[in-house]
C-alpha positions as CSV (number, residue, x, y, z in Angstrom):
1,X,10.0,223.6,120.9
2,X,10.1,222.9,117.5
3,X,9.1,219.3,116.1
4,X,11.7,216.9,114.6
5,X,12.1,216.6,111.1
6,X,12.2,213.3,108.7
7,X,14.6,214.2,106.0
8,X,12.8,212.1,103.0
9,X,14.1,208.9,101.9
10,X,15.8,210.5,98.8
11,X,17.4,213.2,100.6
12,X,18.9,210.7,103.2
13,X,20.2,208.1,100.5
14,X,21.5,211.0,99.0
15,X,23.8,211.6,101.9
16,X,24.6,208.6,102.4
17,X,25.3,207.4,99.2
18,X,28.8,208.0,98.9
19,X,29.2,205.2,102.0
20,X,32.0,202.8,99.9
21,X,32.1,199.3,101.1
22,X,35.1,198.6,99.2
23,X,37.0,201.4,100.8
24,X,40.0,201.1,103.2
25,X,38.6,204.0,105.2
26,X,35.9,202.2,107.6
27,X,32.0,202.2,107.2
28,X,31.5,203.8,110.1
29,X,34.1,206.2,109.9
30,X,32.5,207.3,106.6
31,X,29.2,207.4,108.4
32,X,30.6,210.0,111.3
33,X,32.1,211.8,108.5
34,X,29.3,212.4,106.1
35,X,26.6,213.1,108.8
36,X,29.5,215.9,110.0
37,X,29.8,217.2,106.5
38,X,26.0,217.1,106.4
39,X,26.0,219.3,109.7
40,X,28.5,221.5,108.4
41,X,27.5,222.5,105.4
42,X,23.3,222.7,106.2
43,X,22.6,219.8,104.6
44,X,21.6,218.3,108.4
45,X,20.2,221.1,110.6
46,X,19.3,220.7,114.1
47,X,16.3,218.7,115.0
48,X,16.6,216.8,112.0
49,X,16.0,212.5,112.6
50,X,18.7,210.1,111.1
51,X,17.5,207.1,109.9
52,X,17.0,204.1,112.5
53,X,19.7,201.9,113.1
54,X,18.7,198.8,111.4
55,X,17.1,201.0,108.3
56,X,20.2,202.7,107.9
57,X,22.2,199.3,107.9
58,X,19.9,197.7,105.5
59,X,19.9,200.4,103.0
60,X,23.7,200.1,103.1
61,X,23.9,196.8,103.3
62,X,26.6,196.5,106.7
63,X,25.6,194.9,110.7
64,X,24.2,197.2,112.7
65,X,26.4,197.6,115.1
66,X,28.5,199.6,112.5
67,X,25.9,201.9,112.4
68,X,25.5,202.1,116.2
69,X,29.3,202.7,116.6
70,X,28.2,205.8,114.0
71,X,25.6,207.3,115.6
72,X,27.1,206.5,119.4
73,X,30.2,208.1,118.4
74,X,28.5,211.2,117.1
75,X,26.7,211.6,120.0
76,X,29.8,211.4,122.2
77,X,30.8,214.3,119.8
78,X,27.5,216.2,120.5
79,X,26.7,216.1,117.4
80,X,23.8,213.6,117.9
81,X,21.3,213.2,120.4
82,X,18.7,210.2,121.5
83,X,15.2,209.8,122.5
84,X,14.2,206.7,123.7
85,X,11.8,204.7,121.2
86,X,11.9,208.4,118.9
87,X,15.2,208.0,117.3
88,X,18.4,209.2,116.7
89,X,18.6,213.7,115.8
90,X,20.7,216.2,115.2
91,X,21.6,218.6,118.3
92,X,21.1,222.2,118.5
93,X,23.2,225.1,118.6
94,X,26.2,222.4,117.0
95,X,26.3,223.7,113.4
96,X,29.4,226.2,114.0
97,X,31.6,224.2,115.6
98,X,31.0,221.3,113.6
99,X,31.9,223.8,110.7
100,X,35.0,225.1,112.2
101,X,36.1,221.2,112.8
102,X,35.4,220.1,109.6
103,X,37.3,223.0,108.4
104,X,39.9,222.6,110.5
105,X,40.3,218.7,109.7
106,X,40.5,219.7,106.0
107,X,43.0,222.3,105.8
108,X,45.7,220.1,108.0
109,X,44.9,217.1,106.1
110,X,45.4,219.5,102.7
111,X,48.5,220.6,103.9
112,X,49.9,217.4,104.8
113,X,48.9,216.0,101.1
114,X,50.5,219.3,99.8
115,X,54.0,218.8,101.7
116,X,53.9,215.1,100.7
117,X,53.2,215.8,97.7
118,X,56.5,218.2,97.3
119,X,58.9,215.7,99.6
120,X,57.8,212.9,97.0
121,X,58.9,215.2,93.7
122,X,55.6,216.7,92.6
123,X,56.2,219.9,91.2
124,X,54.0,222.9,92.3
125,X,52.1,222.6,88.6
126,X,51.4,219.2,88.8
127,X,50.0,219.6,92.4
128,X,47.6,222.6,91.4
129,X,46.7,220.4,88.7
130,X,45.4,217.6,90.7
131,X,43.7,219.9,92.8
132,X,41.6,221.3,89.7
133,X,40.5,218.1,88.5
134,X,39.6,216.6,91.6
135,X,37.8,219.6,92.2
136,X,35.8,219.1,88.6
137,X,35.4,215.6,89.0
138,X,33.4,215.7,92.2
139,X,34.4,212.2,92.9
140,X,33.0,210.3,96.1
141,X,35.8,210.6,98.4
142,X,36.3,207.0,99.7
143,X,35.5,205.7,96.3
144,X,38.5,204.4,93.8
145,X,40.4,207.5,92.5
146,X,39.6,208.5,89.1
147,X,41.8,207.5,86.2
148,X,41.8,211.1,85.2
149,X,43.8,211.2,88.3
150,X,45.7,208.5,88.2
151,X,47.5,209.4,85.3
152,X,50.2,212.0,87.8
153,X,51.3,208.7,89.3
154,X,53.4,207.8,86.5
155,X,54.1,210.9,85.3
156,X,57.7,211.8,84.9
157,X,59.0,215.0,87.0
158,X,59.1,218.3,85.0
159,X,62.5,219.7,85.0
């Protein structure tokens, strides 16, 4: 049996750094989410500890029962797993379907966006675009959009 692993204090701010307070999208929402994008793209790898609850909600400054919902959620999932008075750890034998979930929670949310995007008037240049630069930017995802962005919102409709 292999030992858990303490990601370091840098590496776990790191992930969780992107958590936006001021977003719409709830904190522990964002939690679940990064800790599954962690999973999915090896950032998180089985066996590794999460931060204690009431660290966790310190460092990002929220009650912890936010970060309990988190982590309780996520181990609902599978994603997670307990040991009493050890902590909170990353399951085995998870990383591929938490991969194929991800994946498959991106592409239908890209396609919706896509076929919005067309039913509100964007043309197929202006939507590619977007893409690009939001793609460049590497932008925190439940942070304020970028004014580099923002700029399609008043743009007039190519004809």
């Amino acid at each position: 049996m292999t030992r858990p692993k303490h990601k370091t204090d840098a590496e776990l701010l790191d992930l969780l750094s992107t958590v936006d307070l001021q977003s719409s999208v709830a904190v522990y929402v964002q939690i679940e989410n990064h800790v599954q994008f962690a999973i999915s793209s090896g950032k998180l790898k089985p066996g590794d500890q999460l931060p204690a609850v009431r660290e966790l909600a310190e460092r990002l400054k929220v009650n912890t029962n936010t970060v309990s919902k988190a982590y309780r959620d996520l181990v609902v999932m599978g994603l997670l797993y307990t040991r009493r008075g050890m902590g909170v750890f990353v399951a085995s034998s998870i990383e591929d379907k938490c991969r194929e979930d991800c994946r498959r929670r991106i592409v239908v949310r890209l396609n919706e966006v896509v076929c919005e995007a067309k039913a509100a008037g964007f043309d197929d240049k202006d939507i590619v675009e977007i893409v690009e630069k939001a793609v460049k930017l590497k932008t925190n995802p439940y942070g304020p959009v970028p004014q580099a962005l923002m700029q399609y919102v008043n743009r007039k409709p190519r004809r």
